[in-house]
Backbone as a ProteinNet text record, in pm:
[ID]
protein_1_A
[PRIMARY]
XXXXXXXXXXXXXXXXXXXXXXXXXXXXXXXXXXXXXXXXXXXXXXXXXXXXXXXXXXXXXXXXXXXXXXXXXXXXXXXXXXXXXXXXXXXXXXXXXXXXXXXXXXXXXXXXXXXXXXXXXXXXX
[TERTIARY]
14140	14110.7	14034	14027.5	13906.6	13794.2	13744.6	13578.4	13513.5	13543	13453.7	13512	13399.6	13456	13344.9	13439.8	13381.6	13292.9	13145.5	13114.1	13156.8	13205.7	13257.5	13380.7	13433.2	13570.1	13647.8	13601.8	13607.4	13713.9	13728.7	13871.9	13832.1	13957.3	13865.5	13979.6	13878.9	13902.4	13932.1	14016.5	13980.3	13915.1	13853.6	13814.3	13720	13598.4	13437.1	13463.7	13499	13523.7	13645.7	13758.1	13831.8	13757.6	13649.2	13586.4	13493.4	13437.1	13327.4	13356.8	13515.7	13585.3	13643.1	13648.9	13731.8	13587.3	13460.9	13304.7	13292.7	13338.5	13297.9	13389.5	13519.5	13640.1	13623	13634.5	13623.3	13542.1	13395.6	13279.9	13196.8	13205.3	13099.9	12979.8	12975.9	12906.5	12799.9	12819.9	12773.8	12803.8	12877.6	12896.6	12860	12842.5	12758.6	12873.2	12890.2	12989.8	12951.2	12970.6	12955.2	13061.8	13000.9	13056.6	12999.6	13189	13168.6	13114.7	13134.8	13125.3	12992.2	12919.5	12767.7	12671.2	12721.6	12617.5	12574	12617.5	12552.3	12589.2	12489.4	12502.5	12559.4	12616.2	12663	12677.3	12606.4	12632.1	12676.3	12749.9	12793.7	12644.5	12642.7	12554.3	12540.2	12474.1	12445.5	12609.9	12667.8	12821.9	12948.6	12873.5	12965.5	13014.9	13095	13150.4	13180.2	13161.6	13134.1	13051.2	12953.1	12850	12844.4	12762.3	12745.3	12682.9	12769.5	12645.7	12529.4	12467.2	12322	12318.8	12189.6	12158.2	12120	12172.6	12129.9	12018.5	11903.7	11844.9	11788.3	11664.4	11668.8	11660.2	11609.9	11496.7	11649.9	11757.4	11917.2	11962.9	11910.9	12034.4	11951.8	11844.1	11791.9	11914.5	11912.1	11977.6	12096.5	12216.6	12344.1	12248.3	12193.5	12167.6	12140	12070.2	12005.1	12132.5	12263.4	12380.6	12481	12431.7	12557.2	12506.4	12363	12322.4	12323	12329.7	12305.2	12453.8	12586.4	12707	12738.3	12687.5	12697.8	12624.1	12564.6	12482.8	12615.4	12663.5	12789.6	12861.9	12938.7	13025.7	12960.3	12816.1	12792.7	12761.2	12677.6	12662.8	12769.7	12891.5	13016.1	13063.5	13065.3	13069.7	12969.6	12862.4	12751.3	12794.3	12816.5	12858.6	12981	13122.5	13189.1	13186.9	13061.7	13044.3	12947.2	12942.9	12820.7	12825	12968.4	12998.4	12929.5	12912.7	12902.9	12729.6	12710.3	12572.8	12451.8	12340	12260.2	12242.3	12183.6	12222.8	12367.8	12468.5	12615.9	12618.3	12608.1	12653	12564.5	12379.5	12292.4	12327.8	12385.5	12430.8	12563.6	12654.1	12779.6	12736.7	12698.1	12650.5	12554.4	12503.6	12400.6	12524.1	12593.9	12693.4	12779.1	12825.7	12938.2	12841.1	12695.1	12609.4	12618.9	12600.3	12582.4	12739.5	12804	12916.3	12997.2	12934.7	13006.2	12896.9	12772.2	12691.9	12688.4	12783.6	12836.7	13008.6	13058.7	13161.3	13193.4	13249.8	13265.7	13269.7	13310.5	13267.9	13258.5	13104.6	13010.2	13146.1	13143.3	13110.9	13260	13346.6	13488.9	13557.3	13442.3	13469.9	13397.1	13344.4	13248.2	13360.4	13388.7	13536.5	13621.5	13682	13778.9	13766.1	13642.8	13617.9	13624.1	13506.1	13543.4	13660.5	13775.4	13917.3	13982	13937	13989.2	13930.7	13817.7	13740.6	13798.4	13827.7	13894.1	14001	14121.2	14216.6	14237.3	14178.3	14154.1	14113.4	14011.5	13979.3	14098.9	14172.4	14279.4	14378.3	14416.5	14511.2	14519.2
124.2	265.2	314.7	223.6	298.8	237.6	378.6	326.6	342.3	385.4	412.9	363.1	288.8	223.6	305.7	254.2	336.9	163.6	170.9	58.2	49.3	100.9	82.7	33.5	86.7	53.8	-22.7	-27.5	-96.7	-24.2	48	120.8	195.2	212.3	256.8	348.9	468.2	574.5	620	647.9	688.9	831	934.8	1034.6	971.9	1073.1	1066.4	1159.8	1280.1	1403.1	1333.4	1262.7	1225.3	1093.6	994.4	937.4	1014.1	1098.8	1206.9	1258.5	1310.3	1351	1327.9	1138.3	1044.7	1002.8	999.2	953.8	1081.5	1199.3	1316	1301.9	1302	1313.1	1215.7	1094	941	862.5	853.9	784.9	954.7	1085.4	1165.7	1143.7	1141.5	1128.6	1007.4	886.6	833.9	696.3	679.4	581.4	621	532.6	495.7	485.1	590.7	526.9	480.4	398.3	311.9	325.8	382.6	383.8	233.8	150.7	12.7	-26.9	127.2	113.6	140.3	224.9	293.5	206.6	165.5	126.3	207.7	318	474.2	430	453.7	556.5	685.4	663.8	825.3	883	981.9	1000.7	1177	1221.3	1353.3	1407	1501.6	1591.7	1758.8	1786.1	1885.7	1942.3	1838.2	1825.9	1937.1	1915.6	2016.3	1907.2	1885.2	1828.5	1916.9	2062.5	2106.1	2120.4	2001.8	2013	1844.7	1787.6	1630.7	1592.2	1462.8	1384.5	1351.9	1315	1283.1	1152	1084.9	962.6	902.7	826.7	792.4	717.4	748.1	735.8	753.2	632.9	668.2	798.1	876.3	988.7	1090.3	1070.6	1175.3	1149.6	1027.2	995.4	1031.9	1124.7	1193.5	1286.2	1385.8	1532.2	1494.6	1375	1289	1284.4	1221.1	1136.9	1250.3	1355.1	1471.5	1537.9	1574.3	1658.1	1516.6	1420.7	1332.8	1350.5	1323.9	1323.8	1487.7	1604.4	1700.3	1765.9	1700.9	1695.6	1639.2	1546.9	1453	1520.2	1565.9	1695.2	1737.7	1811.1	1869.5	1765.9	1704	1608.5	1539.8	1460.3	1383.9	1462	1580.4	1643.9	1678.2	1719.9	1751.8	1594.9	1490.1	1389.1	1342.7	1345.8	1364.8	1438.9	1584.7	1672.6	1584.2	1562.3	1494.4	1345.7	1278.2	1190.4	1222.2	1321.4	1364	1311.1	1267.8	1222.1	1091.3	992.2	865.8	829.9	721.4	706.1	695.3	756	754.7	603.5	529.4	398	326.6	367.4	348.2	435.8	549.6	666.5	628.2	579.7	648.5	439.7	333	201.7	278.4	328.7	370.3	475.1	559.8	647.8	582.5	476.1	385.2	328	257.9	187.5	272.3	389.2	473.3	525	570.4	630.2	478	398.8	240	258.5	219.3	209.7	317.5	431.4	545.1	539.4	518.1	545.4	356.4	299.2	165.7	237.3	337.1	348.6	416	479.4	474.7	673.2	706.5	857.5	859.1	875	839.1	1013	1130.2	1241	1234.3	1161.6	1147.9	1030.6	919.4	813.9	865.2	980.4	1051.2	1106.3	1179.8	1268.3	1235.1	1080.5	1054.2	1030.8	944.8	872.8	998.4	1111	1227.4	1245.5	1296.4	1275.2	1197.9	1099.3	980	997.2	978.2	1036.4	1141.4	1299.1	1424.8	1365.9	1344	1282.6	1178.3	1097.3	977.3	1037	1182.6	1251.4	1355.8	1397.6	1460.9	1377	1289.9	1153.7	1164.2
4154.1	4162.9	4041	3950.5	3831.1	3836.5	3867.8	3925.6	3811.3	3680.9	3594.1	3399.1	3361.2	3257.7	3123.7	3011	2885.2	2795.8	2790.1	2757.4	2601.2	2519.2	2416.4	2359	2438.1	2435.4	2544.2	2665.3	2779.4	2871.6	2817.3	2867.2	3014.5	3138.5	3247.6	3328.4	3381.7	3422.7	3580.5	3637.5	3758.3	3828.3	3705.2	3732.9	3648.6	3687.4	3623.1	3467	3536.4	3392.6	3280.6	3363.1	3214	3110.8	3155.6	3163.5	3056.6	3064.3	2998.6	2914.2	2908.5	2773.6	2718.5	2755.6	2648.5	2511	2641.6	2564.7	2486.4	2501.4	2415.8	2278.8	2331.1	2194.1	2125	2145.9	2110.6	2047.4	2114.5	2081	2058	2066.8	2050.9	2083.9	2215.5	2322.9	2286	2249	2211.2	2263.9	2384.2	2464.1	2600.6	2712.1	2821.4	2892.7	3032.3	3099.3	3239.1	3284.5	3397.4	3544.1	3618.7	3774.2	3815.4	3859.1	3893.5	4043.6	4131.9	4242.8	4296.6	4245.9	4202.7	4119.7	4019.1	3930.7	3863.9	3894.4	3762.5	3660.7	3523.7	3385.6	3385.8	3304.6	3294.9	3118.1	3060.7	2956.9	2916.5	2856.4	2843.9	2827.8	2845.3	2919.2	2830.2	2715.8	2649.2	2599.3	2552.1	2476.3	2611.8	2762.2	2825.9	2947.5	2997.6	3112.6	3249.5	3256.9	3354.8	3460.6	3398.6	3487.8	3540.6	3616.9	3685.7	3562.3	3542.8	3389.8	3422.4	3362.8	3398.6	3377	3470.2	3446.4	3275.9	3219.1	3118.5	3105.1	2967.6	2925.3	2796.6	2764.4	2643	2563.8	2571.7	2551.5	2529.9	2597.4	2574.5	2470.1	2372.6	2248.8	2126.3	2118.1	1965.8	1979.6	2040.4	2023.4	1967.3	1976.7	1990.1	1820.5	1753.4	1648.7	1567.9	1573.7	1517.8	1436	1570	1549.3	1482.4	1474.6	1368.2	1222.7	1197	1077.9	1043.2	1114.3	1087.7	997.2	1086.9	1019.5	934.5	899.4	800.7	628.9	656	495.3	443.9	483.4	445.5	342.2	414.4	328.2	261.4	289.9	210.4	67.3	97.8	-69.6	-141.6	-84.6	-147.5	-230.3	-159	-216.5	-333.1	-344.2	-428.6	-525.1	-500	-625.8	-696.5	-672.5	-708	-752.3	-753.6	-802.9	-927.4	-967.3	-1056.6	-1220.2	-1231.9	-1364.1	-1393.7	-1297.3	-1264.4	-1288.7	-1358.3	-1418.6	-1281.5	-1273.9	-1154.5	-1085.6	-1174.1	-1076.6	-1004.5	-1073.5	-1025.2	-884.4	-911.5	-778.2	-669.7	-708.4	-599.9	-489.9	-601.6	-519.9	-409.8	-501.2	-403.3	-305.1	-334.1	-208.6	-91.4	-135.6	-31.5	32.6	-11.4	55.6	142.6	73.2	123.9	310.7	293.5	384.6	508.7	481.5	560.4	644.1	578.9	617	687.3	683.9	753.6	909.3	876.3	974.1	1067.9	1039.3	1119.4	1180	1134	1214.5	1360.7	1420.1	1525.8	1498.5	1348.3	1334.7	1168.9	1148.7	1036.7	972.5	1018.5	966.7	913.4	963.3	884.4	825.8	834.9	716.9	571.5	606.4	420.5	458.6	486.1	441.6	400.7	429.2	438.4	271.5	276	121.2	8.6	63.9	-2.4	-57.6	30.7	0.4	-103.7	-85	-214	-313.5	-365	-503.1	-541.3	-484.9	-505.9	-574.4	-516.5	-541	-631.2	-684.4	-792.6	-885.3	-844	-972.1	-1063.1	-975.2	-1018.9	-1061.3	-1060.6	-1131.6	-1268.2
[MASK]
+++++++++++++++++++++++++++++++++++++++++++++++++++++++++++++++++++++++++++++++++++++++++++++++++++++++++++++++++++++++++++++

């Protein structure tokens, strides 16, 4: 009875919409979901599930990439400011690494937070 799988996680749905707002909460709309019985794509659809998803394609995943890096300014400069003590070649290697590694996770905008968090905290020690 689950006609519809999450290609990321593999995990599978028997409604289309819970399917759509596991890819919204979860992957942030950034996974592909697959009707096994259809063969459809299916990708969240202008961040709303009230409406039929749309066929996926390439040309749908800027707007998805635009609004990750667009969230991502925030924390990362707050992190930046708080690393400000730290000699420019030390910070601008760790902030390369810290940016890589958040933008390989599964949510870039709260592995900088998280790290954020820890620097704050290590700084107050």
């Amino acid at each position: 009875m689950n006609d519809y799988s999450c290609n990321r996680c593999k995990k599978n749905f028997s409604r289309k919409w819970n399917a759509l707002r596991h890819n919204e909460q979860i992957h942030h709309g950034l996974a592909i979901i697959f009707n096994k019985k259809t063969g459809a794509l299916f990708k969240n659809s202008d961040g709303s599930n009230n409406g039929a998803g749309e066929p996926y394609g390439p040309e749908g995943d800027e707007p998805v990439i635009l609004d990750i890096f667009g969230r991502l300014i925030q924390p990362f400069e707050e992190l930046e400011k708080a690393l400000s003590d730290v000699q420019q070649i030390e910070r601008t290697n760790y902030l390369s690494n810290i940016i890589i590694g958040a933008l390989s996770s599964s949510d870039p905008v709260k592995s900088i937070q998280n790290t954020l968090n820890l620097v704050i905290r290590y700084k107050v020690k």
